[in-house]
C-alpha positions as CSV (number, residue, x, y, z in Angstrom):
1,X,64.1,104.3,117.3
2,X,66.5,103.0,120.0
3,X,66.7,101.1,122.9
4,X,69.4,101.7,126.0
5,X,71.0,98.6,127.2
6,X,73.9,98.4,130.0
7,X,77.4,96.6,128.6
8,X,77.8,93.3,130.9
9,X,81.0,92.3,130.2
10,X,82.5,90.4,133.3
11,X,86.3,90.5,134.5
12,X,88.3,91.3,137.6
13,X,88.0,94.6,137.3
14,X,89.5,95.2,140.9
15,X,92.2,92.9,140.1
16,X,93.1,94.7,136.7
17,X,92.6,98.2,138.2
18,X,95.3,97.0,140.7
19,X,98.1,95.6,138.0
20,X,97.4,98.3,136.3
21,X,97.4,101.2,138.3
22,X,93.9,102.7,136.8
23,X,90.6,103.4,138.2
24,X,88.2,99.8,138.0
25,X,85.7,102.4,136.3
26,X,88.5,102.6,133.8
27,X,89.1,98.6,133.8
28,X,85.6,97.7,132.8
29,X,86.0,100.3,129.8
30,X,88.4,98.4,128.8
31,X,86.4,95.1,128.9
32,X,83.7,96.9,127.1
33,X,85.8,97.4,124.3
34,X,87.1,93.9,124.2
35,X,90.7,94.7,125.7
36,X,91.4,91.6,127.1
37,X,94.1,90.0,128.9
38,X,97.2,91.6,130.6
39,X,99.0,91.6,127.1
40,X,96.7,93.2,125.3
41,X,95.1,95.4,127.9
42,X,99.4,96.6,128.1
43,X,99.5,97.5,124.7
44,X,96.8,99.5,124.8
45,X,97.3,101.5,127.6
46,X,100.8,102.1,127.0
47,X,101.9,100.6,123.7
48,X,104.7,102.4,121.6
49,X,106.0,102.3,118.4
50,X,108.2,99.4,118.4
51,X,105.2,97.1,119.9
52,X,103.7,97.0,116.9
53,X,103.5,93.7,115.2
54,X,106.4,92.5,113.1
55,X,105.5,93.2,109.2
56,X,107.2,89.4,108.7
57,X,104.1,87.7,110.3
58,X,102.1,88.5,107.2
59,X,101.5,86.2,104.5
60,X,104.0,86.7,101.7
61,X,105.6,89.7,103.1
62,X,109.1,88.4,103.0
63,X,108.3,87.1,99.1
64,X,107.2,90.7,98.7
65,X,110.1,92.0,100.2
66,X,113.0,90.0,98.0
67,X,110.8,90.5,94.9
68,X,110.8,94.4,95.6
69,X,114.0,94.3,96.9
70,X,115.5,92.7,93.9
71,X,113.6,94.6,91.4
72,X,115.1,97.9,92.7
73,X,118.3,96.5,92.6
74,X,117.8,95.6,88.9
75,X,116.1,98.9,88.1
76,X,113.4,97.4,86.9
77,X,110.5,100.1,85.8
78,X,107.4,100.0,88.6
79,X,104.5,101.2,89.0
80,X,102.6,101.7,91.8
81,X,98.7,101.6,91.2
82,X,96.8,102.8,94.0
83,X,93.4,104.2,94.9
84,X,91.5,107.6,94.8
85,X,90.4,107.5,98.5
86,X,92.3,109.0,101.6
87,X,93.5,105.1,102.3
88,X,94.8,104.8,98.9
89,X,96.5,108.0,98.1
90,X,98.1,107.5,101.5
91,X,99.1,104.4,100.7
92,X,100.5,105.3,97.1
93,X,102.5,108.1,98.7
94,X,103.7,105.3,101.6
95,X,105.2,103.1,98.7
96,X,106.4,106.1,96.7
97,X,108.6,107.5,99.3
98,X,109.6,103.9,100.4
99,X,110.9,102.7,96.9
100,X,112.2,105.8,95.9
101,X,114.5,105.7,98.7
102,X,116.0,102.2,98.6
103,X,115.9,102.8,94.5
104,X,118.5,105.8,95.0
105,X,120.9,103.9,97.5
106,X,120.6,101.1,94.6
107,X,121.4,103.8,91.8
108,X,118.2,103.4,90.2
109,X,115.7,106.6,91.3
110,X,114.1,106.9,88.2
111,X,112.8,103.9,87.4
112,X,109.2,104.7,90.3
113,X,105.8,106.0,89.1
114,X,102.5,106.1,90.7
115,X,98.8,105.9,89.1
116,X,95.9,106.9,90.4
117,X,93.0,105.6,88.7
118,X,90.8,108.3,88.0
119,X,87.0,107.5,90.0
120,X,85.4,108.1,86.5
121,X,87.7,106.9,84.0
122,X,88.6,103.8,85.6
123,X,86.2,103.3,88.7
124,X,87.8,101.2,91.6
125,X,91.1,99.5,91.5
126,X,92.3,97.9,88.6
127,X,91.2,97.7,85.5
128,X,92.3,96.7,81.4
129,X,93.0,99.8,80.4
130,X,95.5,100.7,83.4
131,X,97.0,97.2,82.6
132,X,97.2,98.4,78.7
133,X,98.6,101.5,79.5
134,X,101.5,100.1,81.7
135,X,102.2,97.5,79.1
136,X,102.5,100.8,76.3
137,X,104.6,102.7,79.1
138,X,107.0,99.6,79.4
139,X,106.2,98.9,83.0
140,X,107.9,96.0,84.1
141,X,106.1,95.4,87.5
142,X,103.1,96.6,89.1
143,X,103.0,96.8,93.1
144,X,99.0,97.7,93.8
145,X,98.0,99.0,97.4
146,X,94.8,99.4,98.8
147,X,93.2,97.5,95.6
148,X,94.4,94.1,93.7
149,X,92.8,91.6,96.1
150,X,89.6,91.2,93.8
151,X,91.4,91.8,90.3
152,X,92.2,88.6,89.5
153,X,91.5,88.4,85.5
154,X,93.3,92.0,85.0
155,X,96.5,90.5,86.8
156,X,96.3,87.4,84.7
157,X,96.3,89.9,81.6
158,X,99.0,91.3,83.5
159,X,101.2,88.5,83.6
160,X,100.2,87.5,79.7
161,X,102.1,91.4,79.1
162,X,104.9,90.2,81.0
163,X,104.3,92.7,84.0
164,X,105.1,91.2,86.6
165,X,102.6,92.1,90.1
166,X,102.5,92.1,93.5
167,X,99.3,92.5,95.4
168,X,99.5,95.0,98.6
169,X,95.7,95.3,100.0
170,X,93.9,94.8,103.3
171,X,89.9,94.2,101.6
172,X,87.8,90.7,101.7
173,X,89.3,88.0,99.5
174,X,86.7,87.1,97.1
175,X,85.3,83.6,97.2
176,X,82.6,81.1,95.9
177,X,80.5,79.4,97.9
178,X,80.5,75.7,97.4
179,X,77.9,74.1,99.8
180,X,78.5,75.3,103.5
181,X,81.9,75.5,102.4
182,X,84.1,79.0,100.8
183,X,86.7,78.7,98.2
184,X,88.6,81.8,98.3
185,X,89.7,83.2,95.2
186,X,93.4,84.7,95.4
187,X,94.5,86.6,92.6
188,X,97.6,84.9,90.9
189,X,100.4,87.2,91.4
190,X,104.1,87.2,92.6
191,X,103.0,87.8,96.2
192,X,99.6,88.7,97.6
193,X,100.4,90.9,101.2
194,X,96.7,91.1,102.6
195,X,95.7,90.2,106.4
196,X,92.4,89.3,105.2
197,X,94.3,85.9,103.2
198,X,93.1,83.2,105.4
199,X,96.4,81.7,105.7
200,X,97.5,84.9,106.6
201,X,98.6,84.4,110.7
202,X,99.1,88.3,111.2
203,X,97.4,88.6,114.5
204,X,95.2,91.8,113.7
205,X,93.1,91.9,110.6
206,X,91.7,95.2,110.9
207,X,94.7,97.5,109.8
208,X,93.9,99.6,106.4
209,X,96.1,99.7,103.0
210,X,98.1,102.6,104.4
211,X,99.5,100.4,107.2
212,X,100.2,97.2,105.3
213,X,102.3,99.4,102.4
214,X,103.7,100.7,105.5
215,X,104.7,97.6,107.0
216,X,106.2,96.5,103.3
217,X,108.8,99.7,103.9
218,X,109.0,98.8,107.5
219,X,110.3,95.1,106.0
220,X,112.1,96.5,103.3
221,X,114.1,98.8,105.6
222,X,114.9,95.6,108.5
223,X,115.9,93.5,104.6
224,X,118.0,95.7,103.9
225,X,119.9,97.1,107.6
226,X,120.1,93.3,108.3
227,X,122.2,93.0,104.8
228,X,124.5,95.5,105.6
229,X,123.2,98.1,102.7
230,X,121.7,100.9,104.8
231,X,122.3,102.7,108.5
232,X,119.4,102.9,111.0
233,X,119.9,106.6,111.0
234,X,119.2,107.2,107.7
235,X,116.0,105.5,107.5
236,X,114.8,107.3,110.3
237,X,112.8,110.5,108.6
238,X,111.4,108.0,106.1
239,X,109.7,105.8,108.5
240,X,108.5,108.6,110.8
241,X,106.7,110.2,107.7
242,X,105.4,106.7,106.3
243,X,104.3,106.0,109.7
244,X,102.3,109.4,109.9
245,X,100.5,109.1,106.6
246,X,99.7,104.9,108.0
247,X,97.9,106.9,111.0
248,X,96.2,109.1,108.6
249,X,94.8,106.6,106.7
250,X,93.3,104.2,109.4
251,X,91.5,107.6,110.9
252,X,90.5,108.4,107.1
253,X,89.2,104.8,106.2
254,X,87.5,104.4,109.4
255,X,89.7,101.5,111.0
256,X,88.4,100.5,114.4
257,X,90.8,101.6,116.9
258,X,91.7,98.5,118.4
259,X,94.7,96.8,118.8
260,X,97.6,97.7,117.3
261,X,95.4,100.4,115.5
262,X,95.0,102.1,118.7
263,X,98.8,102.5,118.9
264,X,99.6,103.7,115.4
265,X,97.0,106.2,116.1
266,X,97.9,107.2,119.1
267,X,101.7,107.9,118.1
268,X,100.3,108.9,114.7
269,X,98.6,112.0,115.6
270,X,101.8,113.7,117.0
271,X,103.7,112.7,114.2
272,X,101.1,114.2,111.4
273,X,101.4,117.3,113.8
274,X,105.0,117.1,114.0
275,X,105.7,116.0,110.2
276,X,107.9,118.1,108.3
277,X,105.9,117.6,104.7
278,X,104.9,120.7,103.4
279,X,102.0,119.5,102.1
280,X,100.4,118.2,105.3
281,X,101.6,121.5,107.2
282,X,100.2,123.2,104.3
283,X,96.7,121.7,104.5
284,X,96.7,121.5,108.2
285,X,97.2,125.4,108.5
286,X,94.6,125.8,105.9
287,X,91.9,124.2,107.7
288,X,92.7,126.0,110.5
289,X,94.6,123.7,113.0
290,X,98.0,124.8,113.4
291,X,98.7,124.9,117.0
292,X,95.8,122.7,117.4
293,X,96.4,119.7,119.2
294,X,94.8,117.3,116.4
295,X,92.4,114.2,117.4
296,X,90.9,111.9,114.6
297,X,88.1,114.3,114.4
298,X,89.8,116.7,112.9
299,X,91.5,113.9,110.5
300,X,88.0,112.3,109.9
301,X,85.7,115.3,109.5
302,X,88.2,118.2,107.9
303,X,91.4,116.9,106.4
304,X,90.8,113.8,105.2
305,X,87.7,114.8,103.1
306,X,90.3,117.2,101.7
307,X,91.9,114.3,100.1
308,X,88.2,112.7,99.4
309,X,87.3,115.6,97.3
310,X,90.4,115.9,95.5
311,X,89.4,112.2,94.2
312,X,85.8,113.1,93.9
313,X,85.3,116.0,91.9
314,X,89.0,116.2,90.6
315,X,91.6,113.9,90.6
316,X,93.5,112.1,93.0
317,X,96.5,112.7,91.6
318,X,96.6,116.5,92.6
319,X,96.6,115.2,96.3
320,X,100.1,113.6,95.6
321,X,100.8,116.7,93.7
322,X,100.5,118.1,97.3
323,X,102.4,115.9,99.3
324,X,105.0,116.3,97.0
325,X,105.4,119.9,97.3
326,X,109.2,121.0,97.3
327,X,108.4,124.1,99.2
328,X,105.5,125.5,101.7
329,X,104.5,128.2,99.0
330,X,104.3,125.9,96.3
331,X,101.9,123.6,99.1
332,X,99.4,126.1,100.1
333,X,98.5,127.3,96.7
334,X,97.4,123.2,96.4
335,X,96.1,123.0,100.1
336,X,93.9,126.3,99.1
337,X,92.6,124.7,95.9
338,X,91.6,121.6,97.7
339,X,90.1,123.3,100.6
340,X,87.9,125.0,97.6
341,X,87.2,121.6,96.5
342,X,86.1,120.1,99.8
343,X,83.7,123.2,100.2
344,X,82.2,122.5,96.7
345,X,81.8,118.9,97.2
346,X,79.9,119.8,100.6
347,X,77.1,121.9,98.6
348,X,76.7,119.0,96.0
349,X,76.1,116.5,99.0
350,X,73.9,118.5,100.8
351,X,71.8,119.0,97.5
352,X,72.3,115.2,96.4
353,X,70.5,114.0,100.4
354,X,67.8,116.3,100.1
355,X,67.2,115.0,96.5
356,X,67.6,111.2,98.0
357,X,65.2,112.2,101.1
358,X,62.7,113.0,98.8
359,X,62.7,110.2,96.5
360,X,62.8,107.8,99.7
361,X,59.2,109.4,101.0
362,X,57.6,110.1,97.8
363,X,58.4,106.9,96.6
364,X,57.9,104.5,99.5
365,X,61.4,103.3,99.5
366,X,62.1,103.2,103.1
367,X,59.7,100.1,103.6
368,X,62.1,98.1,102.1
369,X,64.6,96.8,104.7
370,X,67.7,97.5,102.0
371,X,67.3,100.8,100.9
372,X,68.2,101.4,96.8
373,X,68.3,104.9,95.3
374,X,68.9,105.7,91.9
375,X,70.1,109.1,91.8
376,X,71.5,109.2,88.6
377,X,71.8,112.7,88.0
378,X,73.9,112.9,90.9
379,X,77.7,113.0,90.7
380,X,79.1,108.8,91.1
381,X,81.6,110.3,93.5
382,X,79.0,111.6,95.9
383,X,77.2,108.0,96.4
384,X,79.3,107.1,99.5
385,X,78.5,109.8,101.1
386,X,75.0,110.8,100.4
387,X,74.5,107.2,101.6
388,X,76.6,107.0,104.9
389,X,74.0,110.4,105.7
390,X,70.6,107.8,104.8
391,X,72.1,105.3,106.9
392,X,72.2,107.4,109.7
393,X,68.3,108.8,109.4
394,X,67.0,106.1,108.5
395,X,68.9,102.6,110.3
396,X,68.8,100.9,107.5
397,X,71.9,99.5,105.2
398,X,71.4,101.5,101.9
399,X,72.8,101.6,98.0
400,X,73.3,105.0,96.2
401,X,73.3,104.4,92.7
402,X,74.2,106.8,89.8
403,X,75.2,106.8,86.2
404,X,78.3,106.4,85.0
405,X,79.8,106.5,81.8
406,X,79.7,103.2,81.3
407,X,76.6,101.5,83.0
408,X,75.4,102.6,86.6
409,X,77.7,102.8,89.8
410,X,76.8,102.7,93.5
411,X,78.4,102.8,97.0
412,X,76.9,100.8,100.1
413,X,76.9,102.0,104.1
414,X,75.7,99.1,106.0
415,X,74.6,98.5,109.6
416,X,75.9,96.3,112.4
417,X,73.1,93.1,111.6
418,X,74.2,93.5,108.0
419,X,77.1,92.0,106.1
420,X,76.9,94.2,103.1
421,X,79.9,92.3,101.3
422,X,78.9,89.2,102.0
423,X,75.0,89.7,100.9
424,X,76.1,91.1,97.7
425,X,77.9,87.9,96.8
426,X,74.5,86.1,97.5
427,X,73.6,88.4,93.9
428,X,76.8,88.4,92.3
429,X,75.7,87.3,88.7
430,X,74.3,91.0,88.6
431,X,77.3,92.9,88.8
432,X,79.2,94.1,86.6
433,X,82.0,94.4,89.2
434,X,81.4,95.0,93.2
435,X,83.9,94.7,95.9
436,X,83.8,95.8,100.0
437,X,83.3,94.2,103.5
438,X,80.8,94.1,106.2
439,X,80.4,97.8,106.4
440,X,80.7,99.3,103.1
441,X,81.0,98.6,99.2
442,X,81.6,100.0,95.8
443,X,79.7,98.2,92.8
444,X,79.1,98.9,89.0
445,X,75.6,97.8,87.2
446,X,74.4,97.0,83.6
447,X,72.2,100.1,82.7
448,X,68.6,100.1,83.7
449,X,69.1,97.5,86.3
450,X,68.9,99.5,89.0
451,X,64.9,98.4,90.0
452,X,66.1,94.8,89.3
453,X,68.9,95.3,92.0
454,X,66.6,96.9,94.7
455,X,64.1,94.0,94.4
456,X,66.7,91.3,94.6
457,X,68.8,92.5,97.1
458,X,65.9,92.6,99.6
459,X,64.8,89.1,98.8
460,X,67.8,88.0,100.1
461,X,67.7,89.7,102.7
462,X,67.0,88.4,106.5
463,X,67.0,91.2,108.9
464,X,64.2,91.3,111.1
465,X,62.7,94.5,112.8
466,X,64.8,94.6,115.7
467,X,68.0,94.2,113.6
468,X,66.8,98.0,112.5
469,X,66.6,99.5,116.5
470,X,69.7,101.5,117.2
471,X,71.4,100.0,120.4
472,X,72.6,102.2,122.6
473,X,75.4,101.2,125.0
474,X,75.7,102.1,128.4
475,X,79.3,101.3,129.8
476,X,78.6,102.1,133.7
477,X,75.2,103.2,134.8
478,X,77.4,105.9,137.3
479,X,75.9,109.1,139.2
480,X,77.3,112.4,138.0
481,X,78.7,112.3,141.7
482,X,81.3,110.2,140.9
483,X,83.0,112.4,138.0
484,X,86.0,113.7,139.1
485,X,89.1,115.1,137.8
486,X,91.3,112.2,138.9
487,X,88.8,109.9,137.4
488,X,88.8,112.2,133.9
489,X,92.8,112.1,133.9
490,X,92.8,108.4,134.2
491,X,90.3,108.3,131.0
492,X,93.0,109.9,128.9
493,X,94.5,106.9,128.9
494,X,91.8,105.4,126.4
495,X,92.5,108.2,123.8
496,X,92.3,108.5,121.1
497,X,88.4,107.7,120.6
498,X,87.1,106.7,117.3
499,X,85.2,103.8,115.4
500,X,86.0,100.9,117.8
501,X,86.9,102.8,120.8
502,X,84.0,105.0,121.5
503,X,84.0,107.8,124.0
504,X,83.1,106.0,127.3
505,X,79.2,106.6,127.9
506,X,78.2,107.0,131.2
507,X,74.2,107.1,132.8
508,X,72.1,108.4,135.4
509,X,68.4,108.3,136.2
510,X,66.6,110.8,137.3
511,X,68.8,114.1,137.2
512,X,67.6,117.7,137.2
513,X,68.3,119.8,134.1
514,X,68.4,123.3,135.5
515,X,68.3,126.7,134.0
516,X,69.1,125.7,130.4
517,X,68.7,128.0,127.3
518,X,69.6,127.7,123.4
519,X,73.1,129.1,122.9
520,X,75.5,129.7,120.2
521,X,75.2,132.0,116.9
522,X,73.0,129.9,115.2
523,X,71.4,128.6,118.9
524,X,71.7,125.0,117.9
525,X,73.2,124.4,121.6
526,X,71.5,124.1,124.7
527,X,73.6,124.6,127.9
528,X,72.8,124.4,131.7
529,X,73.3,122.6,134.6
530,X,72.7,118.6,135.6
531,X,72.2,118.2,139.1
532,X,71.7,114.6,140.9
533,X,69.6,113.7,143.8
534,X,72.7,114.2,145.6
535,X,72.9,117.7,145.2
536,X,76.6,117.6,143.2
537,X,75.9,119.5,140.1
538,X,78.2,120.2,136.4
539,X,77.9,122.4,134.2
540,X,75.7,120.3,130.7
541,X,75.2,120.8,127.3
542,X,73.2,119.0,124.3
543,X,74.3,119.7,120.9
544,X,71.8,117.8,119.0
545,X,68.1,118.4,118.2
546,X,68.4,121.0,121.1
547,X,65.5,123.3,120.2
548,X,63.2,119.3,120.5
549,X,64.8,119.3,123.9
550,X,64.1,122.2,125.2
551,X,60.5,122.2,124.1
552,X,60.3,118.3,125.7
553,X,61.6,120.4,129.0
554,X,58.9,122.4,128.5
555,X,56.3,119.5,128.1
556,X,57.8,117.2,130.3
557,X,59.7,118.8,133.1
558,X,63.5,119.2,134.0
559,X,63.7,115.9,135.8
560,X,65.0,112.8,132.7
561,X,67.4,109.8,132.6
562,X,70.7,110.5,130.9
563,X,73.7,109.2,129.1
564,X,76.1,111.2,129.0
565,X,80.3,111.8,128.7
566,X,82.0,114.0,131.1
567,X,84.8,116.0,129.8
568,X,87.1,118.7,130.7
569,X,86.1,122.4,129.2
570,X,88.4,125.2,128.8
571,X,87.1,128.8,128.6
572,X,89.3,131.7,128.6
573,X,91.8,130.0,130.8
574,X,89.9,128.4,133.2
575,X,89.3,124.4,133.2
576,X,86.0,123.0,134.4
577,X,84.1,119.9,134.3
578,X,81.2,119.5,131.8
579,X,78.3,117.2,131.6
580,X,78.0,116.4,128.0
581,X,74.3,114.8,127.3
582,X,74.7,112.2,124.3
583,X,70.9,111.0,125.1
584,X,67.9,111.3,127.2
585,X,64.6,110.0,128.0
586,X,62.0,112.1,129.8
587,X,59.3,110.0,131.7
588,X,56.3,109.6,129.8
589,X,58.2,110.0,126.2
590,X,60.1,107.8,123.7
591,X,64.4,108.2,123.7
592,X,65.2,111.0,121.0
């Protein structure tokens, strides 16, 4: 179920439409999205590179910075532990490149390696055997990214090896709860680099792993220039690439586009395009975007589950193998493999949610207001997934759980009302390990507590029923009159949409859907015209449950309230303007 509500965000919109130059249509999207202030609203409209914030504003990143800096210089052997996800391969390869560089203008090039903990092996982040291994491999330091924040008892075994560690993350610091007041629980290492610290005063908290390890090269790189030991020019290509695979990774682990994530993105996209790693180019042709001008769909929906996969159903490591490649022919054997990969991984998802659907209805589940299924046949590296899909039919946060070789794992997709991290900690004693924030979670379970976990994560629980109705936003309740090309060139501006920054939504009451019919190969479309009491009609389409709206215009009529996008459609070389329809109501029926 949903309900449509109108955004009432209030500003000058006049007044910032005039400083600005832009539409006031185009000002109160920005309110809507919380762009406030000339500064800010600046930034996002026309922010570049170099307004992005200074790396030094983070907690411990200049004590980062020396220690790396000095340990390079020393030769001292590091290891860089990362994570199997798009974020933390990204930001593996980020710290690779980084250290591998300043290592050779030190002399030392050989004394970098990387480990990937493998999703079944090891499970998330780190863990005693990755420490035991690096202690056998006479690792001196370990430099984590995307991971470390939580692993406070493996970096205290750590430190009783003599590795030395530093901490490069960007997830919730754990904490106890002490009263109505939170002790947070910082892991004891050389330096901790995570936004999330609360004595951190970095002014945006929402960036991903790939952009702190990217902002730990970015210091390196000023540390280093300001000594004297490097040109500008030569560090040029190396932050251009880091700063691609930084973009990557914010589009691949779902960062809200706001801020200075809205920037990196922005810029980011043309330099993926534009990067000169075969192994990007590689994949890029092979999922059929070369010459494409790429958007974060095609980085959240096709590439970047080609580096999920890998880390799924393979290992992670054959990503790097990738963007690694010394030559394009060597890349698009990998790129081809992967691709392979992804399309497997697809087939054992689709099975995995049907299997979950079924156990949901046959067993009553979806009464409960946290969702728990045990799937454990299904592959661990598939929970995440199959649960992000229940989320989304169903409105509810939810747990996939599987076995693993070592007790049962899960992943958790939450909802807006629901802090999945933070209700989790409420049943800590549990876990065997779990870790997250608000949306989303990883945890591991003692066998055969799986029916324990469902019933005591929903006694803790205090959503209420309307916590589960989807709210729709309206940003301007606007007549299809006032689309215009002018107006849809000023919306540009706002690109790129994504998690954060949602394509503006726009609504009318009471339009005519005229002449529509179900179009496409598989006709999953349907595609007409929306015409306003006004007369001014666009061409429209509806990509969702289209063969349930055309028979509701059937039953109903071709008169219904709208929200819709307009955007611009090219067809054989000619541009038009297109109506698309995101939602509708007919009168007499409920939203679908």
């Amino acid at each position: 179920m949903e309900k449509w509500y109108i955004e009432v965000k209030r500003a000058d919109f006049d007044g910032i439409a005039k400083r600005f130059h832009i539409s006031p249509v185009v000002a109160r999207l920005l309110r809507n999205r919380d762009v406030i202030g000339d500064e800010q609203i600046d930034l996002f409209l026309n922010g570049k590179k170099e307004d992005l914030y200074d790396p030094f504003l983070m907690a411990d990143m200049e004590k980062a910075v020396m220690l790396v800096r000095d340990y390079l210089q020393e030769g001292k052997k590091i290891r860089i532990i990362g994570d199997y996800d798009i974020d933390g391969i990204c930001s593996a390869f980020i710290l690779q490149k980084g250290f591998s560089f300043l290592a050779e203008k030190a002399g030392r090039a050989d004394c970098i390696d990387v480990v990937i903990p493998h999703r079944i092996e090891d499970g998330y982040g780190l863990n005693d055997r990755l420490i035991t291994q690096a202690g056998e491999d006479g690792i001196e330091v370990i430099v984590t990214c995307d991971n470390g924040i939580a692993a406070g008892a493996q970096i205290a075994y750590a430190k009783k090896l003599g590795i030395s560690v530093i901490v490069t993350d960007h997830h919730e610091v754990p904490f106890e709860q002490e009263g109505d007041k939170r002790r947070y629980l910082l892991p004891e290492a050389e330096a901790v680099v995570d936004p999330k610290r609360e004595d951190c005063s970095y002014p945006f908290k929402g960036i991903c792993g790939g952009v702190v390890a990217y902002k730990l090269i970015l210091g390196l790189v000023l540390q280093r220039e300001k000594e004297g030991c490097i040109e500008k020019e030569e560090t040029k290509a190396l932050l251009d690439e880091c700063f691609a695979f930084a973009a990557f990774a914010t589009v691949g682990d779902v960062m809200e586009l706001k801020d200075e994530n809205h920037v990196l993105v922005k810029h980011g996209l043309k330099a993926i395009a534009s990067s000169s790693n075969f192994g990007l180019q590689a994949l890029i042709e092979q999922c059929g975007l070369k010459d494409k001008e790429l958007t974060t769909y095609h980085i959240g929906f096709i590439l970047g589950p080609c580096f999920n996969a890998s880390g799924r159903l393979d290992s992670a490591e054959r990503i790097l193998e990738l963007l690694h490649a010394p030559s394009k022919r060597e890349a698009m054997v990998i790129a081809r493999e992967l691709r392979e990969i992804n399309a497997k991984r697809q087939e054992l998802t689709g099975k995995g949610l049907e299997e979950a659907i079924e156990l949901v209805e046959k067993q009553g589940l979806s009464k409960d207001r946290v969702l728990v299924v045990y799937l454990p046949d299904v592959h661990e590296s598939l929970a995440g997934i199959i649960a992000g899909r229940l989320r989304e039919r169903y409105g509810k946060p939810v747990f996939v759980l599987t076995d693993g070789e070592e007790g049962i794992k899960g992943s958790g997709r939450s909802i807006d009302a629901y802090h999945m991290y933070e209700e989790m900690t409420k049943v800590k004693d549990i876990f065997l390990k779990f870790g997250g924030h608000k949306m989303a979670a990883g945890l591991s379970l003692p066998k055969g507590s799986a029916e324990e976990f469902r019933k005591r994560i929903n006694s803790v629980c205090t959503l209420q029923e309307e916590d589960f109705v989807e709210r729709i936003m309206i940003d301007v309740p606007m007549p299809i009159d006032y689309v215009s090309a002018d107006l849809l060139s000023q919306m540009q501006c706002l690109k790129p949409y994504g998690t954060g920054n949602k394509e503006p939504s726009f609504a009318q009451k009471g339009v005519i859907l005229q002449g529509f019919s179900l179009i496409g190969k598989q006709k999953n479309v349907a595609k007409g015209r929306v015409v306003s009491d006004g007369g001014v009609s666009f061409e429209g389409i509806y990509f969702k449950d289209s063969a349930a709206f055309m028979e509701k215009i059937q039953k109903y009529g071709n008169k219904a309230d709208i929200i819709y996008t307009p955007e611009e459609n090219t067809f054989r070389g000619q541009t038009s303007i297109q109506i698309v329809i995101k939602y509708i109501k007919f009168p007499g029926e409920e939203t679908i």
